[in-house]
C-alpha positions as CSV (number, residue, x, y, z in Angstrom):
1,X,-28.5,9.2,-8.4
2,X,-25.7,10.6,-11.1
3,X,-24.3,9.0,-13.5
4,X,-20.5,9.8,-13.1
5,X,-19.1,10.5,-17.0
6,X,-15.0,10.3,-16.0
7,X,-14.0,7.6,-14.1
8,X,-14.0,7.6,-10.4
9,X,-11.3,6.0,-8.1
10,X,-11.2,6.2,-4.4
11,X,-7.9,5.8,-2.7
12,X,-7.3,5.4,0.7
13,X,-4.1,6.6,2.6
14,X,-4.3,9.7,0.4
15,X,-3.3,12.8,3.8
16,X,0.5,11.7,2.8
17,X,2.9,10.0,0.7
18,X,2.3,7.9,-2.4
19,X,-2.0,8.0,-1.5
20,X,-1.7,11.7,-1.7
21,X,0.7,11.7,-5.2
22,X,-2.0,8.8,-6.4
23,X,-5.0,11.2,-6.0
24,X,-3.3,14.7,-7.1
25,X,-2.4,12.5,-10.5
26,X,-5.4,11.4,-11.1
27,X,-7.2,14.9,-11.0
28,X,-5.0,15.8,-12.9
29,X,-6.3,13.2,-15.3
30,X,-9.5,14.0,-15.3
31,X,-10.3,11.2,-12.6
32,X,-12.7,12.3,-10.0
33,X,-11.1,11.1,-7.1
34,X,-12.3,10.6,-3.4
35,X,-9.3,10.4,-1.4
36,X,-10.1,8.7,2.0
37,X,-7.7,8.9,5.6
38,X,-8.2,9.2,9.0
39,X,-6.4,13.2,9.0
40,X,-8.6,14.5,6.6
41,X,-7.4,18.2,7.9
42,X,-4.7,17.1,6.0
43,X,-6.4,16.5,2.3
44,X,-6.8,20.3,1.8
45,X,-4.9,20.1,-1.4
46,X,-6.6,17.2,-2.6
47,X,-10.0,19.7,-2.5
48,X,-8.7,22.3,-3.7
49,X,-7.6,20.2,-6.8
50,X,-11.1,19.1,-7.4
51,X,-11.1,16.4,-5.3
52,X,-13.4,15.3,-2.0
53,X,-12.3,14.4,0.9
54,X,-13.8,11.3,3.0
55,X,-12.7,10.6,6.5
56,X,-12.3,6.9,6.7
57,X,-10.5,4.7,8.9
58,X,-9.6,1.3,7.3
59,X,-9.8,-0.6,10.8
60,X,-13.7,1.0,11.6
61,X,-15.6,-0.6,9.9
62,X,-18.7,2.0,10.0
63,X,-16.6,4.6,8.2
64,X,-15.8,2.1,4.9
65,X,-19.5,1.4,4.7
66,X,-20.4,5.4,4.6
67,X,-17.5,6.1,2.6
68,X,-18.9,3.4,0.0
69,X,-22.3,4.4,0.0
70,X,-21.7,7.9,-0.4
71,X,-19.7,7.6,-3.7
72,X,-22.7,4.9,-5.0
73,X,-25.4,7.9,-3.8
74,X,-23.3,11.0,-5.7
75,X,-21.6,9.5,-8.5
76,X,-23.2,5.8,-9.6
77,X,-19.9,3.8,-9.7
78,X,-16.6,2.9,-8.3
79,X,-14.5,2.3,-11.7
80,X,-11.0,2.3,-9.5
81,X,-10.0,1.0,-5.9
82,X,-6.5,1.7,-5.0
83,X,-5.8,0.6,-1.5
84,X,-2.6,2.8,0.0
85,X,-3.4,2.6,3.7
86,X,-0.8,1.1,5.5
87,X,2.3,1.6,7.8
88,X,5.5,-0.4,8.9
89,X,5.5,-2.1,12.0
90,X,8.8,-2.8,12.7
91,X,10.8,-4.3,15.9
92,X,11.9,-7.4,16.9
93,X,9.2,-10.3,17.0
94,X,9.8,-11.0,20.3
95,X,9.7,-7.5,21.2
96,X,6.9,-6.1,19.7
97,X,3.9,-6.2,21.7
98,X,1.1,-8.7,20.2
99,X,-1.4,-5.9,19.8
100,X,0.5,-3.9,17.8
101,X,0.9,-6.8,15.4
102,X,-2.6,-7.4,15.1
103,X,-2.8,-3.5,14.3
104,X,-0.4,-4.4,11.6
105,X,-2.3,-7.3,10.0
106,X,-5.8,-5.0,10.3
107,X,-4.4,-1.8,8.7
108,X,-2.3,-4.0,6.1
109,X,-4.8,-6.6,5.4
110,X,-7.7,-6.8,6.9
111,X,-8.7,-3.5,6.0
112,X,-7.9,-4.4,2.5
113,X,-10.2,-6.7,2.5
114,X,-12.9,-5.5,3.9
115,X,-13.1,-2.2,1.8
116,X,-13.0,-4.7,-1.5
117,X,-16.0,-6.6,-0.4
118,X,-17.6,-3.2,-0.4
119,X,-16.4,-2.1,-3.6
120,X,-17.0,-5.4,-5.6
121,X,-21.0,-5.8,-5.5
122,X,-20.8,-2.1,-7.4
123,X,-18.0,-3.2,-10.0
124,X,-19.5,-6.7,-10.6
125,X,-23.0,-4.7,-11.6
126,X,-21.2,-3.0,-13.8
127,X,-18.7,-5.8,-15.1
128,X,-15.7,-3.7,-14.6
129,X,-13.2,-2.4,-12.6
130,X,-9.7,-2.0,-11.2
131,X,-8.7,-2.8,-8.1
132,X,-5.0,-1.8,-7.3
133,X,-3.1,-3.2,-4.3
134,X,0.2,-1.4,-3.0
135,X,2.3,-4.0,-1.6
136,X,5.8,-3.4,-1.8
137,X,9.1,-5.5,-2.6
138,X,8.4,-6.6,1.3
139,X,5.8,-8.7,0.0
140,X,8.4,-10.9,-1.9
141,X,12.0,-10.5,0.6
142,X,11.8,-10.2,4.1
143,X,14.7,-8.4,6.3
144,X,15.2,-8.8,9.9
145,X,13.2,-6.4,12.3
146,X,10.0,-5.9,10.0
147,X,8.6,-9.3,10.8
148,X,4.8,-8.6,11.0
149,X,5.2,-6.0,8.4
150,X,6.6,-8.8,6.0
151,X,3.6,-10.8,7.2
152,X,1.2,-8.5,6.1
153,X,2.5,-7.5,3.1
154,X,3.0,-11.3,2.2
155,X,-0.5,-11.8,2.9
156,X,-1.5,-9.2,0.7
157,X,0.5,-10.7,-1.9
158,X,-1.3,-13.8,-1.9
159,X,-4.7,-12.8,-1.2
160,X,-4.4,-10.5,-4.4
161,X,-3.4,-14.0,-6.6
162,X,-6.7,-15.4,-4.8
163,X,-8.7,-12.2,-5.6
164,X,-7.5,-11.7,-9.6
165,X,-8.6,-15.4,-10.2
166,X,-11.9,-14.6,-8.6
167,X,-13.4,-11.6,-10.3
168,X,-11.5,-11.5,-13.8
169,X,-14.7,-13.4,-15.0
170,X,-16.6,-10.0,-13.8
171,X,-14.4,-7.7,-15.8
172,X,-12.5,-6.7,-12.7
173,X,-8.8,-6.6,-13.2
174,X,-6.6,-6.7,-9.9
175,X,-3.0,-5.2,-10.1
176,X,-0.2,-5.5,-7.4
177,X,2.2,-2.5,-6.7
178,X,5.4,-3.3,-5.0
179,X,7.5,0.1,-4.1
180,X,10.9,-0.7,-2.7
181,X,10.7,2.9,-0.9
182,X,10.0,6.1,-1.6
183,X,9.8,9.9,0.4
184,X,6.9,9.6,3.0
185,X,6.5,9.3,6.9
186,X,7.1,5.7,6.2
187,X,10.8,5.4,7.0
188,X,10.8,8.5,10.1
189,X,7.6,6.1,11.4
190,X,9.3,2.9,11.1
191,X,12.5,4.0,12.5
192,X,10.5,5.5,15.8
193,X,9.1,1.9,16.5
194,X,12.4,0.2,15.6
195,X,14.3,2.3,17.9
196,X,11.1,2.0,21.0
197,X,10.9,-1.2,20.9
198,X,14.4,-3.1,20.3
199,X,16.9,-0.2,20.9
200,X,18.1,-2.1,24.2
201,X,18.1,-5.7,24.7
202,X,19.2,-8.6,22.5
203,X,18.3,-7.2,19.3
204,X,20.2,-3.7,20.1
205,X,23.1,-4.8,17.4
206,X,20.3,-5.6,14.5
207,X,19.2,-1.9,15.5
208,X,22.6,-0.3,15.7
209,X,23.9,-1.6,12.2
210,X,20.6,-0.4,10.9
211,X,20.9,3.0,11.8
212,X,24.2,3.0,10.5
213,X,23.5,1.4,7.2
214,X,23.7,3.7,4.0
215,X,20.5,2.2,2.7
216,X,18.6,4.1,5.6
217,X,19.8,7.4,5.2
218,X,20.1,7.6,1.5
219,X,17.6,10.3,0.1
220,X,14.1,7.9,-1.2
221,X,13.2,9.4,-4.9
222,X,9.8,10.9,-5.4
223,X,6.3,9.6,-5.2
224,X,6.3,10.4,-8.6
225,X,8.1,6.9,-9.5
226,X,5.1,4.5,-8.4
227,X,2.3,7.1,-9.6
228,X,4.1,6.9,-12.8
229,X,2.9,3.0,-12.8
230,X,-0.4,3.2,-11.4
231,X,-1.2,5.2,-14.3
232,X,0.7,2.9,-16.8
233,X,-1.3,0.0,-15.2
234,X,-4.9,2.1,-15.4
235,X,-4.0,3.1,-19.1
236,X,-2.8,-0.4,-20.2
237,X,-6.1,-2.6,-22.0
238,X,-4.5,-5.7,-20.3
239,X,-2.2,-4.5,-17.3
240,X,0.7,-6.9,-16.0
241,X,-0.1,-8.6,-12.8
242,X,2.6,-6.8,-10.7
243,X,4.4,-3.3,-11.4
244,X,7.9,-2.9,-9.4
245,X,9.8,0.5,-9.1
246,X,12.3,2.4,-6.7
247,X,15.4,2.4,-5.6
248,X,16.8,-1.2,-7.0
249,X,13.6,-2.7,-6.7
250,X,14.3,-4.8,-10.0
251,X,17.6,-6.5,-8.3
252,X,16.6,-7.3,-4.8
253,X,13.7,-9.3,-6.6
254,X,15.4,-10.7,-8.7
255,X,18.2,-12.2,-6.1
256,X,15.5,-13.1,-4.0
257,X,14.5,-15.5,-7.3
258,X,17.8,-16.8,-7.8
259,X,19.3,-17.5,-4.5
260,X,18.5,-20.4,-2.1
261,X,16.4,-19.6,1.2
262,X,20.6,-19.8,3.1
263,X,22.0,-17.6,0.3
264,X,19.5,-14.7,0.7
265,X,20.3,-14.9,4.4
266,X,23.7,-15.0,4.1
267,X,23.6,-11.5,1.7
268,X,20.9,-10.2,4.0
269,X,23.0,-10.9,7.2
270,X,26.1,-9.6,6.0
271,X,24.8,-6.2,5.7
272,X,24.6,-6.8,9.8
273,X,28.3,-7.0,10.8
């Protein structure tokens, strides 16, 4: 077995979006980065940077355990766990199918977990590591017709609390990420469910002012913007807890703080009329 010299992070979620923009930074860094999704046709770039590829899927579990045990075998260590997987599931409650909300809390969650019981054994042996959960400003403020996607990212919130407390005696630090949005297939994806499953019926306004909100069609900045704090977070000797960033992030936490449970409906619901 090698001995890896430069640090080596594996990131799931990397064929697209913020994953991707994670693992090109990081090679860029010197990192040597696995970059693990289901499309792995689509992690060309990512190899030809230097990286490697692993096909995982964060809901089979087989595929974590090879994925795992193949970065022990070639390089020694996992130093960095960024978990990026995830989607919106958005819809109604009542109209999205149960199944589909169970894919939500696997993929979101579940999968979460799982891949950082894997990881942990390997970083405890060691006595460090960094474990980086992307949540997102969802985790904190819900919105009407993202209900299981709130519920996911809430959970993820609150199992990361549970998890820091755990392992900092191990030398393990865990960090939360909360995007507010950025440029992926996150938005085109959630709009496409939005639209199948409570375009007609008695949440058809909720859908209609959404489409026609400003918020949803406004240009999301780059990747770049949370990348920028995973590597603030990985350089810091004592990284902060949380890391926010994108498009007024900062403000819709911060009235979510100050504002009773009524008051943040009321702001929320008049963007509805």
């Amino acid at each position: 077995m090698k001995i890896a010299e430069n640090p080596v992070a594996l990131i799931t979620g990397a064929s697209s979006g913020m994953g991707k923009n994670f693992a090109l930074r990081l090679l860029s860094q010197g990192y040597i980065v696995y970059g693990a999704a289901r499309r792995i046709e689509r992690m060309q770039d990512i190899e030809t940077a230097g990286g490697i590829a692993l096909a995982m899927d964060v809901t089979d579990d087989t595929t974590m355990v090879a994925g795992v045990d193949r970065i022990i075998q070639e390089q020694g260590r996992i130093d960095v766990l960024i978990n990026c997987a995830g989607y919106g599931q958005m819809g109604a409650l009542e109209d999205v199918p149960i199944d589909l909300a169970r894919r939500q809390m696997e993929v979101n969650i579940i999968g979460v977990g799982r891949l950082t019981q894997l990881c942990l054994p390997h970083m405890r042996t060691r006595k460090f590591g960094k474990i980086i959960n992307v949540s997102s400003i969802g985790g904190k403020c819900a919105f009407p017709m993202g209900g299981w996607y709130h519920a996911s990212k809430f959970a993820l919130e609150g199992y990361s609390d549970s998890l820091r407390m755990e392992v900092r005696p191990f030398g393990i630090d865990v960090i939360v990420i909360e995007p507010a949005g950025t440029d992926s297939e996150w938005f085109p994806v959630a709009i496409e469910q939005l639209e199948r499953y409570s375009a007609k019926g008695a949440y058809s306004k909720f859908v209609d002012a959404m489409q026609k909100s400003p918020s949803w069609k406004r240009k999301m900045p780059s990747p770049n913007v949370i990348t920028s704090l995973i590597v603030k977070a990985l350089e810091a000797r004592v990284p902060r807890t949380r890391y926010h960033g994108s498009s007024g992030s900062g403000l819709i936490l911060f009235l979510r703080h100050i504002l009773s449970d009524r008051m943040y409906d009321r702001l929320v619901m008049s963007q509805f009329r």
